[in-house]
Structure formats: structure tokens, C-alpha cells
C-alpha positions as CSV (number, residue, x, y, z in Angstrom):
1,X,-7.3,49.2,-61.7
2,X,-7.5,48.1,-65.2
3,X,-11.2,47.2,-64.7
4,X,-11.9,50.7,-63.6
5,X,-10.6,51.9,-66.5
6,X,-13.0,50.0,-68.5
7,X,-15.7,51.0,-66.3
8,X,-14.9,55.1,-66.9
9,X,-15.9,54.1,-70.5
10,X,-12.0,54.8,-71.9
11,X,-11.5,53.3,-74.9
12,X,-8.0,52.9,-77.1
13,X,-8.4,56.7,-79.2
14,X,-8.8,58.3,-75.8
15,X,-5.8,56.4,-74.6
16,X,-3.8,57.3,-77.0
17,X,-5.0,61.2,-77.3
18,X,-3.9,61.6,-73.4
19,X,-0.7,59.9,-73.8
20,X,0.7,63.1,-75.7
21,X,-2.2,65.2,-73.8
22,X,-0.7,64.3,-70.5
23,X,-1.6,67.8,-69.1
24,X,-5.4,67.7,-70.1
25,X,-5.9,64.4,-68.4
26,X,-4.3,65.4,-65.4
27,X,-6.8,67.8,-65.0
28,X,-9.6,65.8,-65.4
29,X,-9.1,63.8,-62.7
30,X,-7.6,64.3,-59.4
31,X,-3.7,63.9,-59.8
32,X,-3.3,60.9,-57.7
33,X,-5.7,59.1,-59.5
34,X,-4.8,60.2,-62.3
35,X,-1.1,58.9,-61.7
36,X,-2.4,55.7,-60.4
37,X,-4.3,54.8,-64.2
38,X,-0.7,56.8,-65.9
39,X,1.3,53.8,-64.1
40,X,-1.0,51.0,-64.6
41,X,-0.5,51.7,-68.3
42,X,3.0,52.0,-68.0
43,X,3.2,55.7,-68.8
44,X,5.0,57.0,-66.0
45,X,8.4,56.0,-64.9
46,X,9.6,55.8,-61.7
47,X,5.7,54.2,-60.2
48,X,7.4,51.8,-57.9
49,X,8.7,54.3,-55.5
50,X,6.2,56.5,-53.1
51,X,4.8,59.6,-54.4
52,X,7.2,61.6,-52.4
53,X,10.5,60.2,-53.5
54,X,12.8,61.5,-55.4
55,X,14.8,58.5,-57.5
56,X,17.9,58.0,-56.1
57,X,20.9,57.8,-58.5
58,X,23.9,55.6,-57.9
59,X,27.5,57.7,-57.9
60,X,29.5,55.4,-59.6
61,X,27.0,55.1,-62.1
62,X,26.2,59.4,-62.7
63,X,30.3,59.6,-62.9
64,X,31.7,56.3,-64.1
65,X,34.1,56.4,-61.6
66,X,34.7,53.4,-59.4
67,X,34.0,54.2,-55.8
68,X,37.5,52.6,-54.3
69,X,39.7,55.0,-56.7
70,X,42.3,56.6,-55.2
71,X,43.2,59.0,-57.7
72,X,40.6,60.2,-60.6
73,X,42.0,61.4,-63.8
74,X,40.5,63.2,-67.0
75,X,42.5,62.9,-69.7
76,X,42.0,64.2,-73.4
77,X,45.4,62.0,-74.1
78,X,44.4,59.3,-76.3
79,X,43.8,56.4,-74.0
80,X,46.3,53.9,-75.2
81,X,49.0,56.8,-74.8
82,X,48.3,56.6,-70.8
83,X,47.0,53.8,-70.1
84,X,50.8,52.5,-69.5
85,X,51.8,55.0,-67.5
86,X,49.0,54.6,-65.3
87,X,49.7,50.9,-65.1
88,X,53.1,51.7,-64.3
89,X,52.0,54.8,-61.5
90,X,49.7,52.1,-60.0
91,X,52.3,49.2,-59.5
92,X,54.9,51.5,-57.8
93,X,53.1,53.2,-55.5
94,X,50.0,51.3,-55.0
95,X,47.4,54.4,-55.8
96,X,44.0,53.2,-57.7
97,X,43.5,55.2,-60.6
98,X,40.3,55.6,-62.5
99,X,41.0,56.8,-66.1
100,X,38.2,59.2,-67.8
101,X,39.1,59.8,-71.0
102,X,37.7,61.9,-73.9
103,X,38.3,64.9,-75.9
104,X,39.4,68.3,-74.3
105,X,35.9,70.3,-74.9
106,X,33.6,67.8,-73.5
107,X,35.8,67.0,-70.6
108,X,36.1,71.3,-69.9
109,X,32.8,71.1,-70.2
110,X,32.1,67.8,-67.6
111,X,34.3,70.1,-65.7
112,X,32.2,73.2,-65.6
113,X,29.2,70.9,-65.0
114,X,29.9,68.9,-62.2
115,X,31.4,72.0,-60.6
116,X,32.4,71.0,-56.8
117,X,30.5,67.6,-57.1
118,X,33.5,66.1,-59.8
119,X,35.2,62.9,-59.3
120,X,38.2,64.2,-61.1
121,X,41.4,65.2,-59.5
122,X,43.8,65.5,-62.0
123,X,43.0,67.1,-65.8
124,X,45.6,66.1,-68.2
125,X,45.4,67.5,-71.9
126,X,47.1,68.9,-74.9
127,X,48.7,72.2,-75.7
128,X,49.4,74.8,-74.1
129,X,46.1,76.6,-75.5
130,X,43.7,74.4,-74.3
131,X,45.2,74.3,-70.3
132,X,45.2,77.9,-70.6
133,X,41.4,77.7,-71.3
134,X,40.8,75.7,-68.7
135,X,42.4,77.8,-65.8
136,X,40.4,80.3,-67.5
137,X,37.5,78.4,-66.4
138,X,39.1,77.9,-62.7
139,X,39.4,74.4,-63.4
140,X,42.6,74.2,-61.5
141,X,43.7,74.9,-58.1
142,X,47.7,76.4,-58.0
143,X,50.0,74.0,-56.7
144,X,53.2,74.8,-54.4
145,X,55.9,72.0,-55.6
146,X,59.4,72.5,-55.4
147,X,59.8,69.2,-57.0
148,X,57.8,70.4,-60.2
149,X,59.1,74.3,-60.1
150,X,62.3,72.1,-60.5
151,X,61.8,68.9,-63.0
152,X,59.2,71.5,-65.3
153,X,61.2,75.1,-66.2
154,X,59.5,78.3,-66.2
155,X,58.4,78.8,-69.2
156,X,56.7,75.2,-69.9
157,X,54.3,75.9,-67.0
158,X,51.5,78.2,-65.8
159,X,53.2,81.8,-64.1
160,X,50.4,80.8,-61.3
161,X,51.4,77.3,-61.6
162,X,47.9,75.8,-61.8
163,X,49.6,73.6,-65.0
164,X,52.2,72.0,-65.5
165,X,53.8,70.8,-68.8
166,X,54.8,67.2,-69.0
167,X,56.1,66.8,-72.3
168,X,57.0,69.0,-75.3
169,X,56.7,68.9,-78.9
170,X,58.1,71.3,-81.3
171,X,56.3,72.3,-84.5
172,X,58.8,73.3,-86.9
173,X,58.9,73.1,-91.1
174,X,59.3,70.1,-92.9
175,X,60.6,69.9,-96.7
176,X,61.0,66.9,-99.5
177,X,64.1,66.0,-99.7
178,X,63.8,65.4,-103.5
179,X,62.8,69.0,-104.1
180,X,64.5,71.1,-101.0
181,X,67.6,71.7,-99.5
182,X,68.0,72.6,-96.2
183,X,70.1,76.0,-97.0
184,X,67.2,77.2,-98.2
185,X,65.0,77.2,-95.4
186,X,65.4,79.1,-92.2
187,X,61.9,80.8,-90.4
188,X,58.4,80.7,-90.5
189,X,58.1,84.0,-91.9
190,X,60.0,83.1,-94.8
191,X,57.5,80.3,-96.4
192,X,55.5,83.6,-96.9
193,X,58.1,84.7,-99.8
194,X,57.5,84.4,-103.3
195,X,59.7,81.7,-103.6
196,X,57.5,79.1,-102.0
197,X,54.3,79.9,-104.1
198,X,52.3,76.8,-104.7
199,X,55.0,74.8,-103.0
200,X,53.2,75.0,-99.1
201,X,50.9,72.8,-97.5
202,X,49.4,73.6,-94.1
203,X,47.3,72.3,-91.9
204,X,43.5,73.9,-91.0
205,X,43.5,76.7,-88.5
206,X,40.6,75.3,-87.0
207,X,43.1,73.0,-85.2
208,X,44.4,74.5,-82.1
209,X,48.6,73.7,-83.0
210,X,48.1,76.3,-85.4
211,X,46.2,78.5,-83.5
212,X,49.5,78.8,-80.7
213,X,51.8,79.0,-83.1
214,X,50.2,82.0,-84.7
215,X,49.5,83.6,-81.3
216,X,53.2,83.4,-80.7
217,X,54.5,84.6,-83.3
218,X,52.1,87.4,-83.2
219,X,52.9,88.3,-79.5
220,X,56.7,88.7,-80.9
221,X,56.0,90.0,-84.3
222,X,52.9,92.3,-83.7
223,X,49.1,91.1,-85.1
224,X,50.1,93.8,-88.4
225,X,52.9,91.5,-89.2
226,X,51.6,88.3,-88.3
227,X,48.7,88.7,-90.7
228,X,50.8,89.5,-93.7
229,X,52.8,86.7,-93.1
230,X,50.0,84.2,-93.2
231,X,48.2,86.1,-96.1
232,X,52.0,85.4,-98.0
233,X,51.0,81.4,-96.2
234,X,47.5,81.2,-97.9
235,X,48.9,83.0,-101.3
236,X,51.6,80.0,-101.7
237,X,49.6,77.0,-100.9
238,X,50.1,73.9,-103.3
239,X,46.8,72.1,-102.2
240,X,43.5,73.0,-99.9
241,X,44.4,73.2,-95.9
242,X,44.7,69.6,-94.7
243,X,42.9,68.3,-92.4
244,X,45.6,66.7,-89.8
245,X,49.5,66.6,-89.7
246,X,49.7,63.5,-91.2
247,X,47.9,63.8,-94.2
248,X,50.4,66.8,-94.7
249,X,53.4,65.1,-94.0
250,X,52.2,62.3,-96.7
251,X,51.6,65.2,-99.1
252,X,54.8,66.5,-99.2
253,X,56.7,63.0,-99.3
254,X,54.5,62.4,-102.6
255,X,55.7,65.6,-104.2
256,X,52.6,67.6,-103.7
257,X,53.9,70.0,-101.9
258,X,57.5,70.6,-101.1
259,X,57.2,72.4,-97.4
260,X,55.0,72.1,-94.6
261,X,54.6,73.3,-90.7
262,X,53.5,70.4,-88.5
263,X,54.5,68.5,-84.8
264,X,57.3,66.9,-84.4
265,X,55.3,63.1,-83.0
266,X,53.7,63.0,-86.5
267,X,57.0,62.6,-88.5
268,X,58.2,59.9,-86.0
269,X,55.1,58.4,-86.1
270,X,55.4,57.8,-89.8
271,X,59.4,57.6,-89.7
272,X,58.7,54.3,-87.7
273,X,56.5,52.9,-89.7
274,X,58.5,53.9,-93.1
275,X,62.5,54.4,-91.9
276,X,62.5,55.8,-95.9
277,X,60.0,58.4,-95.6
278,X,61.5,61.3,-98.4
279,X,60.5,64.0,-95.7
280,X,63.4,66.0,-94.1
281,X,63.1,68.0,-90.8
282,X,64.2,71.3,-90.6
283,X,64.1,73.2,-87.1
284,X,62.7,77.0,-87.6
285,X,64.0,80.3,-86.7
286,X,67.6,78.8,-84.9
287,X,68.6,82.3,-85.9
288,X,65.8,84.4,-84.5
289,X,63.5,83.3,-81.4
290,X,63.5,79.6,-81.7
291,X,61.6,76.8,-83.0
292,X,57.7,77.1,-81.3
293,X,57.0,74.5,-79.2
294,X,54.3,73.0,-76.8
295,X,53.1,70.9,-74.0
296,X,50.7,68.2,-73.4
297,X,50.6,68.4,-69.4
298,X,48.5,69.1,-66.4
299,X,46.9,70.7,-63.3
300,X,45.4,69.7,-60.3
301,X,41.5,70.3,-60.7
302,X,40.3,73.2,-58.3
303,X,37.6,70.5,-56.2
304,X,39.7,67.3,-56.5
305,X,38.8,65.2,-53.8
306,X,42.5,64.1,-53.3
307,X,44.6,67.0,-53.7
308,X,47.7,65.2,-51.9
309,X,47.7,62.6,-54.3
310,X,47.2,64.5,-57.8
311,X,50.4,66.3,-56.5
312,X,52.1,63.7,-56.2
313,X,51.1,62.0,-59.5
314,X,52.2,64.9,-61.2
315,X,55.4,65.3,-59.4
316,X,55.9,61.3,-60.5
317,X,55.0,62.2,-64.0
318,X,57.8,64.6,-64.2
319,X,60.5,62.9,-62.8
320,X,63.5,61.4,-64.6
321,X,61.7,58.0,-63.9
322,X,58.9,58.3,-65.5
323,X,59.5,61.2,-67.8
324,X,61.1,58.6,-70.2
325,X,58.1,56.8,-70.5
326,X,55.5,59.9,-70.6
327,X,57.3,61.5,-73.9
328,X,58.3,57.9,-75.5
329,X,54.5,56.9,-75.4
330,X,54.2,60.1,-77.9
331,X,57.6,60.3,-79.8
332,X,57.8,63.6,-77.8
333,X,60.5,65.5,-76.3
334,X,60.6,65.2,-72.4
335,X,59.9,68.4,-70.3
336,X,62.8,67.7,-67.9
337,X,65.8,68.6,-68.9
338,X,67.7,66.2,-66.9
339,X,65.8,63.5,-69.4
340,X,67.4,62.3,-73.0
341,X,64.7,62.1,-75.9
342,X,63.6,59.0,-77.1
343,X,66.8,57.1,-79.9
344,X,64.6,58.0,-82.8
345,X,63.8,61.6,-81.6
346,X,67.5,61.7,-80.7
347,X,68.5,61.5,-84.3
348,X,66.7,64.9,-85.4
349,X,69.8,66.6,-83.3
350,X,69.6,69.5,-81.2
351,X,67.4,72.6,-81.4
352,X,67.0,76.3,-79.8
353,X,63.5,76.3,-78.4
354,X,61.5,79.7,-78.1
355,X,61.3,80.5,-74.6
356,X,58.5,82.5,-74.9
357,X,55.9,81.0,-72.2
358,X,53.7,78.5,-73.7
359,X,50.7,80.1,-71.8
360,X,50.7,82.5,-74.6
361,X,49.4,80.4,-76.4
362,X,46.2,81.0,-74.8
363,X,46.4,84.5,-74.3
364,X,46.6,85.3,-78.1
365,X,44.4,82.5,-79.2
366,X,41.2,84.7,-79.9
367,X,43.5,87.1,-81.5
368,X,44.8,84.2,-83.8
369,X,41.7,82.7,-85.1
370,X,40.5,86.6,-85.8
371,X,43.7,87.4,-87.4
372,X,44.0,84.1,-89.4
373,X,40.2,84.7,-90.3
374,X,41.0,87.9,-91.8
375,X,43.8,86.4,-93.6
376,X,41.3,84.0,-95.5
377,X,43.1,80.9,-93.1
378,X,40.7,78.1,-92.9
């Protein structure tokens, strides 16, 4: 073949001009023999099958799933966070589960994708916002489960119970204990007063926490009021929006700010690694409707290939066995009420939860990001 080459006179400049002119030269000659001199010089892919094939594609390979799992979970829960309970799932009951984890949007989106050809049976993620997105999608099927209509109460799951909420965590204010006493806290709405002018930090709105909290409050305060309140937020910041909880949290312990909104895992995150972190927490609106709070959990996805055994995972997952484990791995609150909190969360006492359901969350979040936008909230 390479010797006919020669002998049609083509020399290197004509090579290269029909290597990006693939069309033209397909034209001049008749296709197969023009695919024939495309493979010879390597141009093609795919040369070593018949004309007629179509490549075949390996399905462990196009999904990364191994083909003897039992069970197929996406997660957007950070990887070391399950990766014990799924050791622990597996030794009890036997069940091989494959693990895909990744961030919530590209995993709706693998979702949406692969449509009725996904691996995935289960789809664990965080807040309240993003699993009401997904059913929004029809990501989930709606499950029938006394044992979860019982271990998860009604208003940390889906009213159509295609999610489920598997642990909570409540984000509520937090002060410096140098510069604030607890007496003079008491609600969300009130770090909008005068009195707190350059004295709050907050996180960005572009994170979704914020975005549920603002759609709750919004839902029981009315958009009108909600948008004043975070115009008083933006008028009495002490620094620029932070870009995560932490970096808050830090902030006010150093005295740059002297209040702050933020979840409840962060604090005991830093707590354990600093027992004298100067950073008090103060649960918000006992007096009103109750601290906001949210879910990481899960649903069983709508074309799961073992819809019997996602139930039963998340049934596991929310019983008094393993709910210990699921909320400890977080420095969460545990969704079953039957279920103490972990020693260290045990210490920040007792709270009155809103009872609003979380799914709100996601009903109001366009509302929130538009309101907060208007509000100058970045």
C-alpha cells in the first residue's frame, strides 16, 4: 500500500494538506480506497475492525462501575466521609457496593445523561436544595418504607418521598466570645439592625446553605421582608463575603468580625482541632420558628437496576445502628430521633429546630438567588 502511494505521485505537502482536508481527499478517490491509504498512514482510528463495525465499548469501562456490584451509589459526600460506612454496609450484610463519587452538578448531570442506561441505584448528596433539584429532574423513583416514614420524620424528607434525609445540620449564628455576649443575640433578622454594622461576616450566596436558608425564611417572612433583611446583612458586613464556613468561622475568632451565620460540622470541625477556639455558638430564633436546618440524604434513583437493595441501604442508613456512624463521620446531628449526637455535638445543648419542610429549600431557591441578587448579595 505504501508503494502505491508513491506510485500516485503523493508527496509529504499533499499529505499533510489532506490530513486537515480530509473531505476533499475523500472525494478524489473512491471512499474505500481512500480509507485504505487514511489507515496505512495511521489517520483513521478504529482500521482494525471491518468497515461495517461499529467499535464496541466495554460497560465497566463507559461507567466505572465494576460489573459484580451489587449496589451502585453516586455520592456528592466527600469520599472519605462514606467510604466507612460503606465498608461497614458491606461487612454486615454482604452487598458489593461500587462508590461513584463527585460533586452534586456533574453527578445530576451523569444522571440526566445516562437516562435509563445508569449504573447508579442510589444518589446520596447535600442539602435539602440540591435533592429537591434532582427530583425535579425525575432522578428518583418514590419509595414506600415504613421503616423510613418511621426512623426519618416528616418534615426531613420529600412529601412524595423520593428523598430521604439521613442526617441534619443546623445553621445558626456564631459570635466571639471576646466581643459578644450571648444576651444579645437572638434571630436572624436581627444581625440586620444597626447594632451589628461592620461587625458581620457571611458567607457567599453563590453557595447553596445560604441559598435554603434565605428561601426559608422568605417562605415564612414574605420575599418583601426577606430582602430588607439581607440589604440590613450586606449594609453591616465587617469584611467581603467569604468564600466557605471556615474561613468565616476563623474570621471571627481573630476579631474580624464579631458574628457570623454558618453549619454547625464546621465549628466542630475546628473545635476538634483547637478545643480553645474563642467562637461561641448561639442557636437562632428559639423564640420564633426555630433554628434552620438541613439534610445531606438520599433517594432511590428512578432506573436503578436494584431497586430492592437501594431500599434497603437506605433503610440501614437510617437506623439507630448505623445512624451513629452516618452523622459522627460529619460532626452532624442524626436524623433519627431515637439516635444521641455525637459527645462533642452533645455539648452545644439542645435546640428548637424549624419544622418547616426542608424541601423548601428547593422550592424558593430561584426566588432566593433573585432576591439576594437584588439585595447586592454576592
Amino acid at each position: 500500500m505504501v508503494t502505491s502511494l508513491i506510485e500516485l505521485g503523493f508527496n509529504r505537502v499533499f499529505i499533510r494538506t489532506f490530513i486537515h482536508h480530509k473531505r476533499v481527499f475523500m472525494k478524489m478517490y473512491q471512499p474505500r480506497r481512500a480509507v485504505a491509504l487514511l489507515c496505512t498512514l495511521g489517520l483513521l482510528m478504529g482500521c482494525g475492525q471491518k468497515m461495517s463495525e461499529t467499535p464496541k465499548t466495554e460497560k465497566a469501562v463507559a461507567t466505572g462501575v465494576p460489573a459484580d456490584a451489587q449496589l451502585v451509589l453516586y455520592t456528592a459526600r466527600a469520599e472519605q466521609l462514606i467510604a466507612p460506612i460503606v465498608a461497614a454496609y458491606e461487612k454486615e450484610t454482604g452487598v458489593k457496593v461500587a462508590v461513584v463519587a463527585d460533586k452534586e452538578g456533574p453527578l445530576m448531570e451523569r444522571l440526566v445523561a445516562e437516562g435509563a442506561n445508569t449504573p447508579a441505584d442510589v444518589f446520596m448528596t447535600v442539602d435539602a436544595g440540591n435533592l429537591w433539584q434532582a427530583a425535579q429532574k425525575n432522578l428518583f423513583a418514590p419509595i414506600d418504607s415504613a421503616v423510613l416514614n418511621t426512623n426519618v420524620p416528616a418534615h426531613l424528607r420529600d412529601p412524595e418521598n423520593k428523598w430521604f434525609g439521613l442526617s441534619v445540620r443546623a445553621r445558626t449564628i456564631f459570635f466571639n466570645k471576646d466581643k459578644v455576649k450571648p444576651e444579645q443575640l437572638s434571630d436572624y433578622e436581627q444581625l440586620a439592625e444597626p447594632a451589628w454594622k461592620g461587625k458581620l461576616c457571611l458567607r457567599t450566596s453563590k453557595k447553596v446553605y445560604n441559598q435554603s436558608l434565605v428561601a426559608t425564611l422568605a417562605e415564612q417572612n414574605g420575599v418583601e421582608k426577606t430582602e430588607q433583611m439581607v440589604k440590613g446583612w450586606i449594609g453591616n458586613l465587617a469584611a467581603p463575603v467569604f468564600p466557605d464556613d471556615t474561613k468565616l468561622l476563623e474570621a471571627i475568632a481573630a476579631g474580624q468580625c464579631e458574628v457570623g451565620i454558618a453549619n454547625t460540622y464546621y465549628y466542630g470541625r475546628l473545635l476538634e482541632k483547637n478545643p480553645n477556639l474563642n467562637v461561641g455558638i448561639f442557636w437562632a430564633n428559639q423564640k420564633t420558628s426555630g433554628t434552620h436546618v438541613n439534610i445531606s440524604g438520599a433517594g432511590v434513583v428512578n432506573h436503578a437496576k436494584h431497586k430492592e437493595a437501594a431500599v434497603k441501604f437506605l433503610e440501614w442508613l437510617s437506623s439507630s445502628k448505623a445512624q451513629g456512624m452516618f452523622a459522627d463521620a460529619n460532626l452532624e446531628f442524626p436524623v433519627n430521633p431515637e439516635v444521641k449526637p455525637n459527645t462533642l455535638v452533645n455539648q452545644w445543648g439542645s435546640f428548637k429546630p424549624n419544622l418547616i419542610n426542608v424541601s423548601q429549600a428547593g422550592k424558593g431557591q430561584v426566588e432566593a438567588v433573585k432576591l439576594m441578587d437584588r439585595a447586592g448579595y454576592q
